[in-house]
N, C-alpha and C positions, 0 to 999 in steps of 0.2 A: 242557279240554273246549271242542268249540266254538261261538262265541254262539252259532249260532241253534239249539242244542240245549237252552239254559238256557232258564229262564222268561223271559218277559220282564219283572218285576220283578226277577228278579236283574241281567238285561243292565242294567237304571238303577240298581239297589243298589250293587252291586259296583264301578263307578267313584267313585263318590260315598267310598263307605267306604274306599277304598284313599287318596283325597287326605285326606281326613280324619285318616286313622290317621298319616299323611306328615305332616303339622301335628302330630297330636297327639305324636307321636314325637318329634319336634323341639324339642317345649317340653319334653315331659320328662324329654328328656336334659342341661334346662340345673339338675333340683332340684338342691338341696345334700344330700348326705345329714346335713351338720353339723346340719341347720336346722329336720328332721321332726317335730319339737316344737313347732316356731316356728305360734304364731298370732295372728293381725292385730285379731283381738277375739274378748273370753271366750266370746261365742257365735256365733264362727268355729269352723270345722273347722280341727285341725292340718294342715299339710302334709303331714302322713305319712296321715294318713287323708283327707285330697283325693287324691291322688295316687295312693293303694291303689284309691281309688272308681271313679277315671278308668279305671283297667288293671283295675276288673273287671267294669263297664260293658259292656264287648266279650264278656266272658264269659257275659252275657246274650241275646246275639243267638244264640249258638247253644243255648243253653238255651230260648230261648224258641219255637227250631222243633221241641226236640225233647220240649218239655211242651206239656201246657195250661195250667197254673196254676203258680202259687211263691207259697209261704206266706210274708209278709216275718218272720213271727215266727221264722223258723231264723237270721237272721241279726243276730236281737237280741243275741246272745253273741259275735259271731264281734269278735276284734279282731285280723285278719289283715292287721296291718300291714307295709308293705316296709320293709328298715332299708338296702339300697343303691341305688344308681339302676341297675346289673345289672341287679338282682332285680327291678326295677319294668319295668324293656326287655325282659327275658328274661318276663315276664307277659302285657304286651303283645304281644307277640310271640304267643306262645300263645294265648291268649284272640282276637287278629286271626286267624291262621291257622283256629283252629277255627269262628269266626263266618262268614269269605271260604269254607269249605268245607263245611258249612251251608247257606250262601244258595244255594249254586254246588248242590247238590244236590235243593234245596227244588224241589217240583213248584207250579203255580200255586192247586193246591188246598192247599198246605197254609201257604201267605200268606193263604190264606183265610182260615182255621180261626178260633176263636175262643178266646184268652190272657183268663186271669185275674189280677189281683193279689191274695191275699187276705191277711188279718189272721185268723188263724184260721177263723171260719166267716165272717166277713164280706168281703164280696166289698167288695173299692176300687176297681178300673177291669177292664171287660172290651171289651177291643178286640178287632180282626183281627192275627192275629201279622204283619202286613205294618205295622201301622200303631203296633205295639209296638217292632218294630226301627225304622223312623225315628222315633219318641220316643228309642229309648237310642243311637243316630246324635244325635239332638239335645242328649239328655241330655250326652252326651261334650261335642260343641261347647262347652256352657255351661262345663261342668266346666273344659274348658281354657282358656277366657277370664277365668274364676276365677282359676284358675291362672297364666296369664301377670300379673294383679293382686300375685300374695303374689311373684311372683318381682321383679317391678318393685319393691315394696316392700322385697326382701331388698337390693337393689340388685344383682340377676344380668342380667347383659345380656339381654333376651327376644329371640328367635329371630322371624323371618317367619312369617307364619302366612297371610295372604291376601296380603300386601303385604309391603313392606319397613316394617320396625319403627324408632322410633328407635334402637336397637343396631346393624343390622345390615341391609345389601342386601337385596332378594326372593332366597329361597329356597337364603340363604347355609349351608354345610355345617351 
């Protein structure tokens, strides 16, 4: 599609989200799958459920232009954890493609719109879905700097991410 056909919140979304997803890919091609058990303290999240959270983060962006609302109580049972780092790339993967064509389609009225959080009837946050997807843009961010934390802990070499890391060059394979 060409820019000047998109919104122009997408022409600023869509760069942004593409390098992001390039970091976030990168760190989580270095998990262990040995290790998704592994956590840093009792009221830390496992690896395996950081890592699920990370790759379904993205799956929220296109959900979120094509709701108004998401009940968090559906996902009080879900323990839809990844057990390979395929499975976790091959999510990513999906979940980015379906948010990049989403946004890529979203007209400027519907960044508009007004998203809800709820807990059953109680309302927790209502934003603009423009202002919901750079939260779960940001949300990822955090998730991954978490992340590159348990992997430095695991003793796994971290990957570049803004910069070159102690492991490794800027923006080494």
């Amino acid at each position: 599609m060409l820019t000047e056909t998109l919104a122009p919140l997408a022409q600023a979304l869509l760069p942004e989200l593409a390098d992001e997803l390039q970091a976030t890919r990168r760190v989580l091609a270095r998990v262990p799958e040995a290790q998704l058990n592994w956590q840093p303290h009792p009221k830390s999240m496992t690896l395996g459920v950081l890592v699920s959270h990370i790759t379904d983060l993205m799956g929220g962006i296109e959900n979120t232009l094509h709701t108004t609302s998401i009940d968090v109580a559906q996902f009080a049972n879900e323990a839809d954890e990844l057990t390979t780092t395929q499975q976790l790339l091959d999510r990513l993967d999906a979940h980015s493609a379906a948010a990049q064509a989403a946004i890529t389609a979203a007209s400027p009225s519907d960044f508009e719109q007004l998203w809800s959080l709820c807990s059953g009837e109680q309302v927790l946050l209502r934003q603009t879905r423009a202002e919901i997807i750079r939260h779960l843009i940001s949300h990822t961010v955090h998730h991954r700097g978490q992340l590159s934390v348990y992997l430095r802990l695991l003793d796994v070499p971290v990957p570049s991410i803004y910069g070159p890391s102690a492991d490794e060059p800027m923006f080494a394979g």
